[in-house]
C-alpha positions in Angstrom: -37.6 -17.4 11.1 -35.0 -19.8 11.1 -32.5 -21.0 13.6 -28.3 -21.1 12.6 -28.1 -24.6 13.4 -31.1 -25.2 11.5 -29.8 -23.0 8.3 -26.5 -25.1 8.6 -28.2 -28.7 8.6 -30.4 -27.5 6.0 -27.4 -25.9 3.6 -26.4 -29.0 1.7 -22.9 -27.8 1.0 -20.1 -29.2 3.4 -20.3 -28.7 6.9 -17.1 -26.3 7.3 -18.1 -24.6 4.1 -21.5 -23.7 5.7 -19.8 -22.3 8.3 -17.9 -20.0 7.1 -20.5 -18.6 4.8 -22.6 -17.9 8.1 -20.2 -16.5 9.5 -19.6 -14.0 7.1 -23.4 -13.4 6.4 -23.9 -12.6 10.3 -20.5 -11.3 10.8 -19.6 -13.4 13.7 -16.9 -15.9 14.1 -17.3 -19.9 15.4 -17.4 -19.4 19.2 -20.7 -17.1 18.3 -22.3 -19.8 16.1 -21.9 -22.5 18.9 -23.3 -20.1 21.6 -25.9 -19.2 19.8 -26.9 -22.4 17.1 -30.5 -22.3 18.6 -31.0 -18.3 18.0 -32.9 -17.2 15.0 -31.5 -15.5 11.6 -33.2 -13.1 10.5 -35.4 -13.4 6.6 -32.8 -11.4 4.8 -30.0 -12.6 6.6 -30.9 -16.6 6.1 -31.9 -15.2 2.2 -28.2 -14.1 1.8 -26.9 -17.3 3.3 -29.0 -19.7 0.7 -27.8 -17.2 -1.8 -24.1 -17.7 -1.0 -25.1 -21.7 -0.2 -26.2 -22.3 -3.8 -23.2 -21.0 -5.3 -20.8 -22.9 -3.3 -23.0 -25.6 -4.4 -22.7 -24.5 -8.0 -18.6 -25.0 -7.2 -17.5 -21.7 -6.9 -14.6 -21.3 -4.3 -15.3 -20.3 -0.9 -12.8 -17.6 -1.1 -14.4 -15.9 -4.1 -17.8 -15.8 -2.7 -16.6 -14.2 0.9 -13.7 -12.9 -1.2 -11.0 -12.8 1.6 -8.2 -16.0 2.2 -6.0 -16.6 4.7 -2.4 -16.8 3.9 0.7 -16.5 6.1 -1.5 -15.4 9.4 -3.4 -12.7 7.6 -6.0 -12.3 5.5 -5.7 -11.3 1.8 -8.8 -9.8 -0.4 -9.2 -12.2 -3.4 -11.1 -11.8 -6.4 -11.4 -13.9 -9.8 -8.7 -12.1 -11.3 -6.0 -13.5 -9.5 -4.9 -17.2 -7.9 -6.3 -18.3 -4.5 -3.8 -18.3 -2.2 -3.1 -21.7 -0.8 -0.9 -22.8 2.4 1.6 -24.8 0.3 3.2 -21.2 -1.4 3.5 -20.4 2.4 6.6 -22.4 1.8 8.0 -19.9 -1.3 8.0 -17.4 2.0 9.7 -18.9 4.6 12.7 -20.0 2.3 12.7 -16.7 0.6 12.7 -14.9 4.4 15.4 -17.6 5.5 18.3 -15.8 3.2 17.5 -12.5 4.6 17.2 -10.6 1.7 17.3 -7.3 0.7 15.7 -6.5 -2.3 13.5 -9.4 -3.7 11.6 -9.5 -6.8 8.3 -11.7 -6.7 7.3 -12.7 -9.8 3.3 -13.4 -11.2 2.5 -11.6 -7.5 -1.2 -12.1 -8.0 -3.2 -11.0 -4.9 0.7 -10.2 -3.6 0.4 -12.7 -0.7 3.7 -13.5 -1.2 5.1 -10.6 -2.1 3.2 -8.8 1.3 4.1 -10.9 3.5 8.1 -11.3 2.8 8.0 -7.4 3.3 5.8 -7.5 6.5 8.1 -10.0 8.2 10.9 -8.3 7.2 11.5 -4.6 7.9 15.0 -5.0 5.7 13.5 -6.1 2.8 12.4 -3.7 -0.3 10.1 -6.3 -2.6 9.5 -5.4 -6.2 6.1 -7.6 -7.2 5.6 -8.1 -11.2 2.4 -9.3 -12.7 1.4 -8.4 -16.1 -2.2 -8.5 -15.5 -3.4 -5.0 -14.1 -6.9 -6.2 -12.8 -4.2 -8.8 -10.5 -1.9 -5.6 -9.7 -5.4 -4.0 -8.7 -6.2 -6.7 -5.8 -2.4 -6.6 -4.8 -2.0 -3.0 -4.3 -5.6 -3.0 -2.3 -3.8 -5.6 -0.3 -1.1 -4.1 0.2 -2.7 -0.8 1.6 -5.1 -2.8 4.2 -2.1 -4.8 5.4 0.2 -1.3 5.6 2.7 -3.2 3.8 4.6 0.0 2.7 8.2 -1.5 1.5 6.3 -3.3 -1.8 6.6 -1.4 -5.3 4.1 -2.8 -7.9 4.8 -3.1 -11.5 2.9 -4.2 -14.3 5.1 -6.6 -17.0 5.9 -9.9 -18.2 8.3 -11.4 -15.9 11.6 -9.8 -16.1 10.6 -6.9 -18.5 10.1 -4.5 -16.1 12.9 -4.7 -13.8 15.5 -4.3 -16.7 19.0 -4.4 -15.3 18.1 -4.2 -11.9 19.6 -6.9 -9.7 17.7 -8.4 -6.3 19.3 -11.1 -3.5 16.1 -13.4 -3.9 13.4 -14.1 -6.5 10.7 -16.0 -6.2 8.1 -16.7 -8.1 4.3 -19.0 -8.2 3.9 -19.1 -11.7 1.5 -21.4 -13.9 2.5 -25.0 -13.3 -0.2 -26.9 -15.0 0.0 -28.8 -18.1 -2.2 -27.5 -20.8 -5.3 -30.6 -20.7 -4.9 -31.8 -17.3 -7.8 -33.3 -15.9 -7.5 -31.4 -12.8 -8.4 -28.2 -14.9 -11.8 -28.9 -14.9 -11.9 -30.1 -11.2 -12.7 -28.1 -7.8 -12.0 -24.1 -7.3 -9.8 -24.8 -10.7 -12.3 -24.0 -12.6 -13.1 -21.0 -11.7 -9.0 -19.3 -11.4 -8.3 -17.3 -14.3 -6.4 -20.0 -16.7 -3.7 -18.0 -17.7 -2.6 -18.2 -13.9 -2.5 -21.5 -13.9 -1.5 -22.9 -17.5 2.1 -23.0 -18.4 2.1 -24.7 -21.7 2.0 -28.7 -23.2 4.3 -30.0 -20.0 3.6 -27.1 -17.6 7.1 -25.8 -17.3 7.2 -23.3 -20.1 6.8 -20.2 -18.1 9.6 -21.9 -15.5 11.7 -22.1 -18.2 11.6 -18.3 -19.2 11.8 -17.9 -15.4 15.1 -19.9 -14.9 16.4 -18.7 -18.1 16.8 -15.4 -17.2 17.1 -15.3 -13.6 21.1 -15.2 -13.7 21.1 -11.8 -15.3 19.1 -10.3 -12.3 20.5 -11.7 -9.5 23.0 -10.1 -7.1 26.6 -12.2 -6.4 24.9 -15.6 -4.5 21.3 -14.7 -4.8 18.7 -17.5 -5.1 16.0 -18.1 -7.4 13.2 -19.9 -6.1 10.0 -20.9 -7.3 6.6 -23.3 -6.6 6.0 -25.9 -9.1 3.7 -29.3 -9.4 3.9 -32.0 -7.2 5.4 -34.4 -10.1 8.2 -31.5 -11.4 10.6 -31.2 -8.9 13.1 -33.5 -10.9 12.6 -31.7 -14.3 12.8 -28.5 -12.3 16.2 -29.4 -11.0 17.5 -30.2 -14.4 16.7 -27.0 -15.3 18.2 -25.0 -13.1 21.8 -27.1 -13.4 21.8 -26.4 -16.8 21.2 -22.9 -16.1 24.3 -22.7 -14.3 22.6 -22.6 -10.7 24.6 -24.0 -7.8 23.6 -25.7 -4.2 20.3 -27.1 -6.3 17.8 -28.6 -4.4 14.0 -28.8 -3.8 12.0 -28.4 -0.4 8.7 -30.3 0.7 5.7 -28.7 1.6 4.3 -30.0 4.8 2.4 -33.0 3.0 5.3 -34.3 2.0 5.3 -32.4 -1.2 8.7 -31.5 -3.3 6.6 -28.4 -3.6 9.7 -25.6 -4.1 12.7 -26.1 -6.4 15.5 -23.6 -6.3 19.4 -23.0 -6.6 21.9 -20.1 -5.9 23.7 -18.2 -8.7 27.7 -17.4 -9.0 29.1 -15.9 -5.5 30.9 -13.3 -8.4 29.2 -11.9 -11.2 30.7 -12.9 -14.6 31.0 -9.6 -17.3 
């Protein structure tokens, strides 16, 4: 038999990593592993754990291996088929929620953290999520139905495609940002995300492009477009949008400091 604070010293992964993996082999949270760091585990249970151990060690992401992340205050089931969510896209939410919108289109929705939790904060808002990989639409839908987020249709297409000449006060979108080579791509939990999540061509702006491109022809009189991008694109993103035609252009930080959001409003009047 062995102790938890034993089976955490003896873990070799980092501290907060080992933490979390005991926790969810024992099903407890951290006030239980404190209260109880000198009570035994039992053989299959400290099995599982060195099991789960070895493959953080290996580099797999935390949140693939317990296959839950938090994002927004609630947790989202992830799987490798879609992005991790991370708390700097928590940002794409807040701005989206501060336009009250009405109908929203979120698109590359993923595990449809975003997507779920713009229509859980806001009772008014109908959110159409777009992702043209059905094993992502899979984990977004089962997300949707543990969270009760019931205002969220799921479609599967490439970017606007599926929405045809429907028109929407806000879209957002988390598409792939990273250049095709970067050395970051064979770093940390990047490894392990699907690629075509997270490539977007030589500079890492061609599926912003498409995304800015066509945005005009889908939003509603004075909607915004906004969308995450790298921590080094926020200038290139802004040229893109003014040449698009976007007004009141202007990026946000994340809270590291980060120009982590980049977005502009269309025409207050639709041109025909």
């Amino acid at each position: 038999m062995h102790g938890v604070a034993e089976l955490l010293r003896a873990s070799a992964i980092d501290a907060s990593d080992a933490r979390v993996l005991l926790r969810f082999v024992l099903g407890v949270n951290d006030a239980y592993l404190i209260a109880h760091a000198r009570d035994d585990v039992g053989v299959q249970q400290a099995e599982q754990f060195r099991a789960l151990a070895a493959r953080r060690a290996a580099g797999e992401p935390i949140a693939y291996i317990v296959g839950e992340r938090e994002f927004y205050g609630r947790g989202f089931v992830v799987s490798p088929a879609v992005l991790i969510p991370r708390p700097e896209t928590e940002l794409l939410v807040e701005l989206a929620l501060q336009r009250a919108p009405q109908r929203v289109l979120d698109l590359g929705t993923g595990s449809g953290c975003v997507a779920i939790s713009i229509a859980l904060e806001s009772r008014a808002a109908q959110v159409v999520a777009v992702d043209r990989s059905p094993a992502a639409l899979d984990v977004a839908r089962s997300n949707a139905q543990r969270l009760a987020a019931r205002h969220v249709e799921f479609v599967l297409g490439d970017w606007y495609a599926p929405v045809r000449d429907k028109l929407f006060d806000v879209i957002v979108a988390n598409p792939p940002y990273v250049a095709a080579g970067d050395a970051h791509l064979t770093q940390g939990d990047l490894r392990f995300e699907p690629g075509v999540a997270l490539v977007g061509g030589g500079d890492g702006l061609d599926d912003v492009r498409t995304i800015v491109s066509g945005a005009r022809a889908h939003l509603a009189p004075g909607g915004w477009l906004l969308f995450e991008h790298g921590h080094d694109q926020a200038a290139r993103c802004r040229a893109l949008l003014a040449l698009a035609g976007f007004n009141e252009v202007q990026s946000w930080c994340d809270l590291a400091g980060i120009e982590r959001v980049s977005g502009g409003r269309g025409a207050v009047e639709r041109c025909y």
